[in-house]
N, C-alpha and C positions, 0 to 999 in steps of 0.2 A: 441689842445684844449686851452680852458684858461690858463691863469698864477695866477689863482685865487687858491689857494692851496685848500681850503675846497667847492669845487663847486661841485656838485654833478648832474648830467645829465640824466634824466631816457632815457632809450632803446626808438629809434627812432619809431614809429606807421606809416606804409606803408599807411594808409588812408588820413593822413594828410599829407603826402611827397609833394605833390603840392599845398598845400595851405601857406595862412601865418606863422602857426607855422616849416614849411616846409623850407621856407626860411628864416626864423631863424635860425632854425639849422645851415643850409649852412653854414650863414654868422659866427654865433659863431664858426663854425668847421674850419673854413681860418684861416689862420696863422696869428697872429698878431692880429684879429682882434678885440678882446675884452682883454684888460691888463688892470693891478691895474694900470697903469698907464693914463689914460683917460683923456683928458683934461674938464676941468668943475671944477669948486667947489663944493663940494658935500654940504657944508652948505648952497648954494646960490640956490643948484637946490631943494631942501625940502624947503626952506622958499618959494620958487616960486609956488610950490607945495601947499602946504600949501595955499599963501596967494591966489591963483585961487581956491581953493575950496572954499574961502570964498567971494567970486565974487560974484556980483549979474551984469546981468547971468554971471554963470562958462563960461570959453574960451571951443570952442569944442576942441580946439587943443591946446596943451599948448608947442612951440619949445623953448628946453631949451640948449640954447647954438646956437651958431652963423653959427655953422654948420647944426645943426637942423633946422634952421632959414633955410637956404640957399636948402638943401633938400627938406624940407615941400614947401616953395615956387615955386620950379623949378616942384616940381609931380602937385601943384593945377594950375599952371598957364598950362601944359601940356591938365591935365582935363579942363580947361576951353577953351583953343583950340577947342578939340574934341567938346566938345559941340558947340562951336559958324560954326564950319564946318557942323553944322546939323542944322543950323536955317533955309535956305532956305525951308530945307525938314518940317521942326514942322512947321513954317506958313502955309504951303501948303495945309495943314488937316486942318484947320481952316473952318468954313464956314464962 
């Protein structure tokens, strides 16, 4: 589990095991995978925070950190794949 001393983890619910809070779990349950040690600034990730809720428009996605960055890109650039492999098919319905 964490190395977080006062984290406290309510009992896992069988309904959500495969969904996102599911895979949450997982990942918090791997070894290493969440320490006080974290790279990030925590002042730098609340001012980020912070200064996108006062956006006009707010970001739908806000990656805070470079790995975040890196992640978020590689999942939407995947989705938008999948999508462009289905254009022949969405025109096709067209009249």
């Amino acid at each position: 589990m964490s190395t977080f001393p006062n984290v406290v983890i309510a009992p896992a619910m069988p309904e959500y095991a495969d969904g996102p809070a599911g895979q949450i779990r997982a990942y918090i349950a791997g070894v290493d995978n969440v320490t006080a040690q974290a790279s990030g600034d925590p002042q730098k990730v609340a001012a980020a925070i912070i200064a996108s809720a006062h956006s006009t428009p707010a970001p739908r996605r806000l990656a805070l950190g470079s790995d975040a960055y890196n992640a978020m890109r590689t999942a939407l650039t995947s989705r938008l794949a999948e999508l462009d492999a289905g254009k022949q098919t969405a025109a096709s319905i067209d009249f």
